[in-house]
N, C-alpha and C positions, 0 to 999 in steps of 0.2 A: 462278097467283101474282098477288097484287094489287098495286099500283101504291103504291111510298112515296109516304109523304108530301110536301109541297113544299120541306119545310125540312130533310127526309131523303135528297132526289135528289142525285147528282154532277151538276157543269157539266164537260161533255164539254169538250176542248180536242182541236181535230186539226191536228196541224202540217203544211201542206199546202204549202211553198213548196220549192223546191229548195234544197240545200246550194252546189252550181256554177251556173255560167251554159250547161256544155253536159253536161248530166246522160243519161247513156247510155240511159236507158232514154227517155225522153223523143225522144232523137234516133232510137231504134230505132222507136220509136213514130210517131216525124214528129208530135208535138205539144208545146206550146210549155213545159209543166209538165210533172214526170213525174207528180204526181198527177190528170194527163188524159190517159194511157194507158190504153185500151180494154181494160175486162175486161169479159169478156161482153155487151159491145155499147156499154158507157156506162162514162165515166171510172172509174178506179178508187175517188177518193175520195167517187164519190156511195155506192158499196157499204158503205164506212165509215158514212157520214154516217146510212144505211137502216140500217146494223146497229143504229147508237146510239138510232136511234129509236124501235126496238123494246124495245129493253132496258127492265125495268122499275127499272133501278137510276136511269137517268139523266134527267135534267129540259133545263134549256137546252144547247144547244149551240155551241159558238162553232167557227168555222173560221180559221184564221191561216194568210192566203194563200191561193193563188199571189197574185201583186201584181195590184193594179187591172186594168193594158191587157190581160193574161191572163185573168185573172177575167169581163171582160166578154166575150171569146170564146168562153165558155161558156156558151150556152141554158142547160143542166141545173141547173148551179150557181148564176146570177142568178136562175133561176125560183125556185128555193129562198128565196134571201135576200127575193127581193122578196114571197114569200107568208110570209114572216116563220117558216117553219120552223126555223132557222137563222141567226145573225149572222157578219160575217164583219168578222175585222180586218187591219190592214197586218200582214204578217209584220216583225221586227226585222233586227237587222244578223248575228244567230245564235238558233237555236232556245231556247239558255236566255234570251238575250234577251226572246225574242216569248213565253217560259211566265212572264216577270219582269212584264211588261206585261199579261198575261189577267190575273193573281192580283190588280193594283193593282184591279180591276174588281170584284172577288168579296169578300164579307164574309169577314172570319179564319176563320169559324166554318165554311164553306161547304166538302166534301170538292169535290176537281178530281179527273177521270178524262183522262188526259192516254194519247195514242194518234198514231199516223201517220197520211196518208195513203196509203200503200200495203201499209197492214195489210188486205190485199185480198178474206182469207178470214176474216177479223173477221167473226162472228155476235153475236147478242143473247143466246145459251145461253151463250158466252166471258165476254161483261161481266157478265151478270149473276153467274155463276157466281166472277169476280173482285171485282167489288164487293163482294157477299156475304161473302166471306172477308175482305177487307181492312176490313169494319165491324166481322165480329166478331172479329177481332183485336186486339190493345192495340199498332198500331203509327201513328207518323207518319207514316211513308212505305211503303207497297206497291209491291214488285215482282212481276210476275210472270215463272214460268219454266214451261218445259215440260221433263221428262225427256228425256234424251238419247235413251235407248232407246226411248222411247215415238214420237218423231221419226223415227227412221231406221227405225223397224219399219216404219211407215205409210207413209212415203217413202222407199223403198231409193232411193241413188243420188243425191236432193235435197242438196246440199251445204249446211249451216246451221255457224254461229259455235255453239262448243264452248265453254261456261263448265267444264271442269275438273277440279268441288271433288273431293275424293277420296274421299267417298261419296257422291255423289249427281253426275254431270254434267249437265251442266242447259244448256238454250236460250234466248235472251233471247226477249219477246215482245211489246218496243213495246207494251207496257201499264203504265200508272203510274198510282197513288193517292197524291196529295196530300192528308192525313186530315186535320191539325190547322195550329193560327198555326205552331207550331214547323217544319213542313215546309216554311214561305214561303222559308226560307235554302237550301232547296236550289237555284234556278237562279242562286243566286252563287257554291254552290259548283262548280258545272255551268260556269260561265262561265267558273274559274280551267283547268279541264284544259280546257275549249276553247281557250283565249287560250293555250295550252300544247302546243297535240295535232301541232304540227313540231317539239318539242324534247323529246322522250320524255324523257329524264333528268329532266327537270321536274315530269313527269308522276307520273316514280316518287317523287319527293322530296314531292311531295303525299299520297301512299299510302302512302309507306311502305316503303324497300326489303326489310323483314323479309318482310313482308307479301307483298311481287309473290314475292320468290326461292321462297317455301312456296309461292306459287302453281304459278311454274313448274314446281314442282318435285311438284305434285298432293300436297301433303300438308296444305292445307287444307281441311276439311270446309265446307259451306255456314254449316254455324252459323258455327263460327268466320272466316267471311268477313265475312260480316252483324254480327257483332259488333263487327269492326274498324272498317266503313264508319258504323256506328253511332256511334262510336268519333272518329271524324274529323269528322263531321257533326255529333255533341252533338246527336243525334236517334233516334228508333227505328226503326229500320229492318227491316223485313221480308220475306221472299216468301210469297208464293200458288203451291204445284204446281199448275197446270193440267194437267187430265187429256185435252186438246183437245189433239191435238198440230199443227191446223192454225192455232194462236193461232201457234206462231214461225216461219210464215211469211210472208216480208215480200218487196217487192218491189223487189231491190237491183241485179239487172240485166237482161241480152232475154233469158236463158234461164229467168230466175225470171218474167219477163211471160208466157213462152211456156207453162212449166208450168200456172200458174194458170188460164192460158186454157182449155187442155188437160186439166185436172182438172174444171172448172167444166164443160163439154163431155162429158164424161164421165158427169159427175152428169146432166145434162139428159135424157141419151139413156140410162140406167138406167132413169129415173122415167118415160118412155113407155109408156103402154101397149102391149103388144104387139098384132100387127095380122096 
């Protein structure tokens, strides 16, 4: 596959600063970010940073966070910036913040591939395979999701967030496409349920209680979720099924480090030649 164009690439965005000040996995880790917890020898967000680079969907990349005094106690990461692989910005006072802030940066026209850093088994087969879908699609905003079944088949036992819908349950997978101008409104509307997320009632009054009860209640189909959220946003909203089911695995506490580690471990010692 050939390389888009330069007016054709996504600007990567990886949010790579902590939500707390004492972030579990970090602590388990004994390092200062949890986006510089050791997966297979080297922080996990340079694995991110390697996947994007691969990718032939994506062109610059920007990084938001860890903060400065942290960011400079990582060799891997200043060597990055400083050979211009990569830019790196303050993170914000919250992540829709800090994605409110990258866009002021980026022409209207410009799609953003917006990602974690501890999307730690993130490949370039993943984004490409999402960007691809999310171009040819007629939406503002991309989501991706992975099969429920397709998840727990390949990871018995791996505990993942359940979206649900009543045909299709689905996995989140810290991948976002930001397609068109019309999509710039979402990190304001990101910011209202953040500024909201200790007073759930508020939450639902934002959504919609029709809306959550049919959820709970599993008798929303995907579409008609997406149509809702569409709906609320005065945007188009979409998902990408990803056929990857190691896209929704994310890096949320020491037993999700430990897996990752331990699967990554695994792969290594398969690909050995035997002796």
């Amino acid at each position: 596959m050939s390389k888009e164009t330069p007016d054709e690439l996504f600007t990567a965005l990886v949010l790579a600063a902590d939500r707390n000040p004492d972030d579990p996995v970090a602590r388990a880790a004994g390092v200062k970010c949890k986006a510089l917890a050791p997966v297979d020898g080297t922080p996990m967000v340079m694995s991110v940073l390697k996947a994007l680079a691969r990718s032939h969907a994506v062109g610059p990349r920007l990084l938001c966070g860890p903060p400065r005094p942290i960011l400079e106690s990582s060799p891997p990461l200043r060597a990055g910036i400083d050979a211009g692989s990569y830019q790196w910005m303050e993170n914000r006072e919250s992540p829709s913040a800090s994605v409110a802030a990258a866009l002021e940066g980026l022409s209207p026209s410009q799609p953003m591939l917006l990602t974690t850093a501890d999307h730690a088994l993130l490949n370039n087969r993943i984004v490409d395979y999402f960007c691809g879908k999310a171009k040819a699609a007629d939406y503002d905003l991309a989501v991706a999701l992975a099969p429920h079944e397709l998840v727990s088949s390949r990871f018995p036992g791996v505990r993942r967030t359940v979206l649900r819908f009543r045909d299709n349950p689905c996995c989140s997978c810290n991948l976002f496409a930001l397609m068109t101008p019309a999509s710039r409104s979402v990190p304001d509307f990101w910011r209202k349920v953040e500024s909201q997320r200790k007073k759930p009632w508020k939450v639902v009054g934002i959504l919609g209680w029709w809306s959550v009860i049919q959820y709970l209640l599993h008798r929303l189909t995907l579409e008609q979720a997406l149509k809702r959220v569409s709906g609320i946003l005065g945007i188009r909203v979409g998902a990408v099924i990803l056929p990857y089911p190691e896209a929704a695995v994310d890096v949320d506490s020491e037993n999700d480090l430990a897996f990752v580690n331990q699967l990554l471990a695994e792969r290594k010692a398969s690909d050995r030649p035997a002796v």
